[in-house]
C-alpha positions in Angstrom: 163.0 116.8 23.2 164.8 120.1 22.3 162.7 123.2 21.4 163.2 125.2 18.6 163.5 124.8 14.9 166.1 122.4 13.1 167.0 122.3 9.8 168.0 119.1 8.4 169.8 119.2 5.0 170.0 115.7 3.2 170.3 113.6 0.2 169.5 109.9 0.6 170.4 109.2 4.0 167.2 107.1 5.2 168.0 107.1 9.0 168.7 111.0 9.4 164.9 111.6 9.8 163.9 108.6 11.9 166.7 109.8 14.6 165.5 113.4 14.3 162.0 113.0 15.6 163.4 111.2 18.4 164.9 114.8 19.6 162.7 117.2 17.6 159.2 117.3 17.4 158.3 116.5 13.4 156.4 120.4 13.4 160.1 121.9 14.2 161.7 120.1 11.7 162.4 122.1 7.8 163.6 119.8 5.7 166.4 121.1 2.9 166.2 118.1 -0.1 166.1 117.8 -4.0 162.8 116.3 -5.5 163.7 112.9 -5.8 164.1 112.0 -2.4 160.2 113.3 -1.4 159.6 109.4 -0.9 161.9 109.3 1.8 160.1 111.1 4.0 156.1 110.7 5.6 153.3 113.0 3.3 153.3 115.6 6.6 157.3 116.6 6.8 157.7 120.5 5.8 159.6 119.8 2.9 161.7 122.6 0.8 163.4 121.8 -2.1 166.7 122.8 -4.1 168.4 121.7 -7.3 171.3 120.8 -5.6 171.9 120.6 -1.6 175.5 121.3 -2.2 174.7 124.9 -3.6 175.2 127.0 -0.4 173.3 130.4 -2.5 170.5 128.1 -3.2 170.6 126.8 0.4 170.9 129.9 2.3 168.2 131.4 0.1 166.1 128.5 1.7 167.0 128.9 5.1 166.7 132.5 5.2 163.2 133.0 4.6 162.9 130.0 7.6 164.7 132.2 9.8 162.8 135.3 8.7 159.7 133.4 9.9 161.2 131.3 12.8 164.7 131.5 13.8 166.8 128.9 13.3 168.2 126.9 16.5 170.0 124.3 14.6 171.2 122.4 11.7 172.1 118.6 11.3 173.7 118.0 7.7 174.2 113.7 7.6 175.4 113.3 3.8 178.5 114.3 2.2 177.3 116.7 -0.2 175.4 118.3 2.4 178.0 118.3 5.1 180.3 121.8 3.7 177.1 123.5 3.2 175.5 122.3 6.8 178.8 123.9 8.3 178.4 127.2 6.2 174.8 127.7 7.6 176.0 126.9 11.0 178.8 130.1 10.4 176.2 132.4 8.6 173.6 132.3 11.3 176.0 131.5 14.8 174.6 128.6 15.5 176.6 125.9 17.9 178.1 123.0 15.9 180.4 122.3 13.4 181.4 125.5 11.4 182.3 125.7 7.6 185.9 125.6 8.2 185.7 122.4 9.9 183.1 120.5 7.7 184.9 122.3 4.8 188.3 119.8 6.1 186.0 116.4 6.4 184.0 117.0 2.8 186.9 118.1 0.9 189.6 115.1 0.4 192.2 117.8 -1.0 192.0 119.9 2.1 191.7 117.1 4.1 195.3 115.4 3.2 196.6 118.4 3.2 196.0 118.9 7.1 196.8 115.6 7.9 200.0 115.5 6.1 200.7 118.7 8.1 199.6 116.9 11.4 202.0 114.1 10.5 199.5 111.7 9.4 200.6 109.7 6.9 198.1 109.4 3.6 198.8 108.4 0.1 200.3 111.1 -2.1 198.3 112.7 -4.7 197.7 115.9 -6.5 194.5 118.3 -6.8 193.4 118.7 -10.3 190.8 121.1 -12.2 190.6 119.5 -15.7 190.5 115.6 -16.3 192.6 116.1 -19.1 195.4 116.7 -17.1 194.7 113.1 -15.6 197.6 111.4 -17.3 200.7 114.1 -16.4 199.2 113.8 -12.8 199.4 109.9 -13.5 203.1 110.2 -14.1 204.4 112.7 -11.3 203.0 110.3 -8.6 203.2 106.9 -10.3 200.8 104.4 -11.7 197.9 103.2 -10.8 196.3 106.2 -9.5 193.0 106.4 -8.1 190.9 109.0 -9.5 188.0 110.8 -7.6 186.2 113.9 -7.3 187.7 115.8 -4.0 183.9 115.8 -2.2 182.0 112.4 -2.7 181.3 109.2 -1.0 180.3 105.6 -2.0 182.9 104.6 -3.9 181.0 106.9 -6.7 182.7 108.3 -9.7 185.9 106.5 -8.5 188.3 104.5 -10.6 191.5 103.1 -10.4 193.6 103.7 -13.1 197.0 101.3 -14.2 198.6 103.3 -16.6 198.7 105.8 -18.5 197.5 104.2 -22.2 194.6 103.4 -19.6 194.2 107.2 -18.7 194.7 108.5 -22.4 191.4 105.6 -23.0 189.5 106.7 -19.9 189.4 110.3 -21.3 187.0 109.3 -24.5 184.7 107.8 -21.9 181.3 109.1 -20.4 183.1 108.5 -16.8 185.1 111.3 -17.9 182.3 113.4 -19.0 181.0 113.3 -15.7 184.2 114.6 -14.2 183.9 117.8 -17.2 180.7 118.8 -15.8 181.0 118.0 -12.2 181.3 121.5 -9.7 184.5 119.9 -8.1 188.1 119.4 -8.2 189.3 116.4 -9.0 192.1 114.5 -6.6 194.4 111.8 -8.4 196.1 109.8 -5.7 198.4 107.1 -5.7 196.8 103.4 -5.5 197.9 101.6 -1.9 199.1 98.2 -2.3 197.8 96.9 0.6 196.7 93.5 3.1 193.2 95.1 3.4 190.7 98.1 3.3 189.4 99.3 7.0 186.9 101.2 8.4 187.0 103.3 12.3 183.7 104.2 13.3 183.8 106.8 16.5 182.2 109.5 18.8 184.3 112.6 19.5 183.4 114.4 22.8 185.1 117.7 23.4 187.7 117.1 20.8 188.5 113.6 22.2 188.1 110.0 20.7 185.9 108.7 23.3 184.6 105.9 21.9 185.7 103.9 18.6 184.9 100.4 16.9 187.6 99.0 13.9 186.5 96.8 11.2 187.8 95.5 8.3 186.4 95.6 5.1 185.7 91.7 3.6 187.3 93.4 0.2 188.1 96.7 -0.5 185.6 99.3 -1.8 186.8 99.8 -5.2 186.5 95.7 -6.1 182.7 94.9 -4.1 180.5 97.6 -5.7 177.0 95.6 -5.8 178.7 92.2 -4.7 179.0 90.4 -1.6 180.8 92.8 0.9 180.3 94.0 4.5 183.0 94.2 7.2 184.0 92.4 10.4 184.8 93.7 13.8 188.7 93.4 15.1 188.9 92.6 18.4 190.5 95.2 20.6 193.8 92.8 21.7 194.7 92.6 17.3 197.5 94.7 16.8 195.7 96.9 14.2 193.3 97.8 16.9 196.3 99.5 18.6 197.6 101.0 15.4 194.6 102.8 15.0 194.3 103.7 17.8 197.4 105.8 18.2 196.1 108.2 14.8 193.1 108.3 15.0 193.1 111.4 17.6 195.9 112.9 15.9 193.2 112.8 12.9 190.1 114.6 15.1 192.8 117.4 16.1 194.3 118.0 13.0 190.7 118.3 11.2 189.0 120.4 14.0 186.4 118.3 15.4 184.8 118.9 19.0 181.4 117.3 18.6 180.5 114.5 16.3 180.6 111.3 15.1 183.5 110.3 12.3 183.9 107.3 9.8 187.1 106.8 8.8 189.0 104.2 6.0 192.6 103.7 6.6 195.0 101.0 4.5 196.8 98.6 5.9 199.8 97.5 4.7 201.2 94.8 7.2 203.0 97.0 9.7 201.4 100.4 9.9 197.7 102.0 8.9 197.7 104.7 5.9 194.5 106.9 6.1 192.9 107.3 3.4 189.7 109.5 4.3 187.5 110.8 6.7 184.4 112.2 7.4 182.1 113.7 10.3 178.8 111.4 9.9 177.8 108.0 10.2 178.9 105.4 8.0 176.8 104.1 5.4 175.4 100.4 5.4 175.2 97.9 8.1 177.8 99.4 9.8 176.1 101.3 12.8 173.6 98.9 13.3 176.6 96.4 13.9 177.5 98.5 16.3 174.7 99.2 18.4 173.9 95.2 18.6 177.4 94.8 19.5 178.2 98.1 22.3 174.3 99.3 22.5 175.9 102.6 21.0 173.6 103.9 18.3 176.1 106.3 16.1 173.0 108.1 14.6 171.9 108.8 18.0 175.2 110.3 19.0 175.5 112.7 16.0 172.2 113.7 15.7 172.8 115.1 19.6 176.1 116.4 18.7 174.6 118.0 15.7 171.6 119.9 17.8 174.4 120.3 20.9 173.1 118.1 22.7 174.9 114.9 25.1 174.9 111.4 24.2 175.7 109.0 26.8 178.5 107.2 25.1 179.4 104.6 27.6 179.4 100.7 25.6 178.0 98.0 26.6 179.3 94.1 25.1 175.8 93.2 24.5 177.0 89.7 22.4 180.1 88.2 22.6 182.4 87.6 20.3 182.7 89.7 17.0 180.0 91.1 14.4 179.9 91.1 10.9 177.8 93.1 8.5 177.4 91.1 5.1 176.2 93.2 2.2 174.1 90.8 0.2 174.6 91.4 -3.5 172.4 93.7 -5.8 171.9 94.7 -9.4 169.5 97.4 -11.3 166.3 96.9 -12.0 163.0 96.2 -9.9 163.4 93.2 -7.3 160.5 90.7 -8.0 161.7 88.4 -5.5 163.9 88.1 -2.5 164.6 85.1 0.5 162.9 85.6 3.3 164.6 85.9 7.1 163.6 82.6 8.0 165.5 81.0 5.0 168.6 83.1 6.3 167.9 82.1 9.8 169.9 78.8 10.1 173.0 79.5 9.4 176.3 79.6 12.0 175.9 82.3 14.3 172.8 84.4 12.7 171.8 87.5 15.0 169.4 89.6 12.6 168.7 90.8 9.0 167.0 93.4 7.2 165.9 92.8 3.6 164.8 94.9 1.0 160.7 94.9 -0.2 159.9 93.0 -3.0 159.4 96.4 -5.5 162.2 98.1 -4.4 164.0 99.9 -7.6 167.6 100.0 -8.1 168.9 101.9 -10.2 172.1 103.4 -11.6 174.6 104.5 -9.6 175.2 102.0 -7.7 177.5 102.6 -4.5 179.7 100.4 -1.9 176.8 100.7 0.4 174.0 99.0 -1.9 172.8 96.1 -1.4 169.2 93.7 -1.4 169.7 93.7 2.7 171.8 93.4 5.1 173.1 89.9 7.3 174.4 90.6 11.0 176.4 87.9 12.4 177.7 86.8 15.5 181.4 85.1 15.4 183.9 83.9 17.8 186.8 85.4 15.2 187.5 86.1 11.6 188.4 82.8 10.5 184.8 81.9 10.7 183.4 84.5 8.1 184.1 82.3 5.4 182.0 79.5 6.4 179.3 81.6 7.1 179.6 83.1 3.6 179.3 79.9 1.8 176.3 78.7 4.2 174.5 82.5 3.4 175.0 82.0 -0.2 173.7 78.9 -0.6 170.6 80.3 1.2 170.3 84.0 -0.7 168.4 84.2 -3.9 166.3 87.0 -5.4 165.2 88.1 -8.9 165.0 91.4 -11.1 162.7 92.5 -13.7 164.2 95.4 -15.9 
């Protein structure tokens, strides 16, 4: 257990507390959040709250008066609004870890392709905007469709793909683009990747190096499985793409900065090559690091949380099951969930390892991201041409109900 006391500064990222204690004793932990994530947490956590966790004043103003009282010894930032402001603390008070020039280069998707492109990696062209109106002349200089994001989110939130630029000219009367008006960020317009599928590279950087890394691919990509059925498969380390990726990926880490950490990455591929599209330094959302750790025994929340309070991780993998995981997303929509399967219904079908399912009460409500979902399916198969058959049987076992 490390001594001393930890800030953690978080959203909605469930699993950031749970790994915490493991390292920290509760008493040592501050907690940064906004009201409406109290639930999240048990009714003892010293919690401190803030309009917004991505405003570093409102932050610092926070932390300071923790520090005043006990100093500081560390900071762990999991969710991507937090993640420039975690690295800004980090600078202010000297504190080991990764610094705001660094987290600044994972959280900012602007910066980010621009230091990639420098590196030689190549990513998808776009232009940095400040004013949604100028959505359609950045349409035409790169060439429709265009995707259209803020330049710090995550989730496929607030992210559209627009076909031309009648489309664009529509898309400004819209409440989407009101959110963009009032938002505190840039805006990045980026040119839409025709591409054979969506992936996802899920590592643990040790002293600048890649030293351990897991490639899956998305079942569809993120923009088109918002609330649907979605998850993604492992690729089996003699697949071609596995060796792809594996050549960028550390010319990623060095080009962004990282020593310490853990990194999801999403990357295009076309047929021949990998296109990254964006990166960050925490775990991934979803089922994905729980497929993982059933698969190599590697538990990604484990390994940043130690990286984050500069600690070790033993990183070395184990093939616990053979063959190939998939994480399957199983579909959601808002409202209160009245009623949901249960496990032994999802039981029986080909190659079932585990599943966690939402409470009957749970609310969802608007937005939705790629990561919601009712629960989560983890499956064991020999390769990919299984997952379709194991769809069918899971949907014709799945059903649940919503009261508004």
């Amino acid at each position: 257990m490390m001594n001393g006391r930890v800030i953690l500064l978080n959203s909605g990222k469930t699993d950031a507390y749970r790994h915490l204690v493991k390292f920290v004793p509760a008493t040592g932990i501050d907690v940064i959040t906004e009201r409406k994530y109290t639930a999240l947490y048990p009714t003892n956590t010293n919690l401190h709250y803030v309009n917004d966790i991505a405003d570093e004043t409102e932050v610092l103003n926070v932390a300071r008066k923790l520090d005043s009282s006990d100093s500081i010894a560390a900071v762990v930032s999991p969710s991507e609004r937090s993640l420039p402001v975690g690295g800004y603390l980090r600078t202010y008070f000297n504190l080991p870890g990764t610094g705001f020039d660094v987290a600044w280069g994972f959280a900012n998707k602007s910066v980010m392709k621009s230091k990639l492109r420098s590196a030689g990696v190549e990513v998808a062209r776009a232009l940095t905007i400040s004013n949604i109106r100028q959505l359609v002349d950045a349409g035409d200089e790169i060439g429709w469709p265009v995707v259209v994001k803020p330049v710090i989110g995550s989730g496929s939130m607030n992210t559209y793909k627009i076909h031309n630029r009648e489309e664009a000219a529509s898309f400004l009367e819209t409440p989407q683009a009101d959110w963009f008006r009032n938002s505190r960020y840039q805006i990045i317009v980026e040119e839409y990747i025709t591409m054979k599928g969506e992936y996802h590279c899920d590592a643990i950087i040790h002293n600048g190096q890649v030293v351990f890394f897991v490639l899956q691919r998305y079942f569809s990509p993120l923009l088109e499985c918002t609330g649907a059925w979605g998850g993604s498969i492992m690729i089996g380390k003699g697949d071609e793409r596995y060796d792809k990726i594996s050549a960028i990926y550390p010319k990623v880490v060095k080009a962004l900065g990282l020593k310490d950490g853990v990194t999801h990455m999403e990357a295009f591929w076309t047929g021949t090559k990998f296109i990254v599209g964006e990166i960050s330094c925490r775990p991934a959302g979803g089922g994905i690091p729980k497929s993982i750790l059933l698969k190599y025994g590697i538990d990604l929340w484990d390994a940043f949380t130690a990286a984050s309070l500069n600690l070790e991780y033993n990183h070395k993998a184990s093939e616990l099951i053979p063959g190939i995981i998939a994480n399957i997303d199983l579909p959601v929509q808002t409202g209160r969930l009245v009623d949901i399967c249960t496990i032994d219904e999802l039981s029986s079908i080909d190659g079932f390892v585990s599943a966690d399912l939402s409470p009957v009460g749970t609310l969802f409500s608007e937005p939705l991201n790629s990561s919601s979902a009712t629960g989560i399916v983890y499956v064991q198969l020999q390769s990919d041409a299984e997952l379709e058959g194991t769809l069918q049987q899971l949907k014709e076992r799945y059903h649940s109900a919503y009261e508004s």
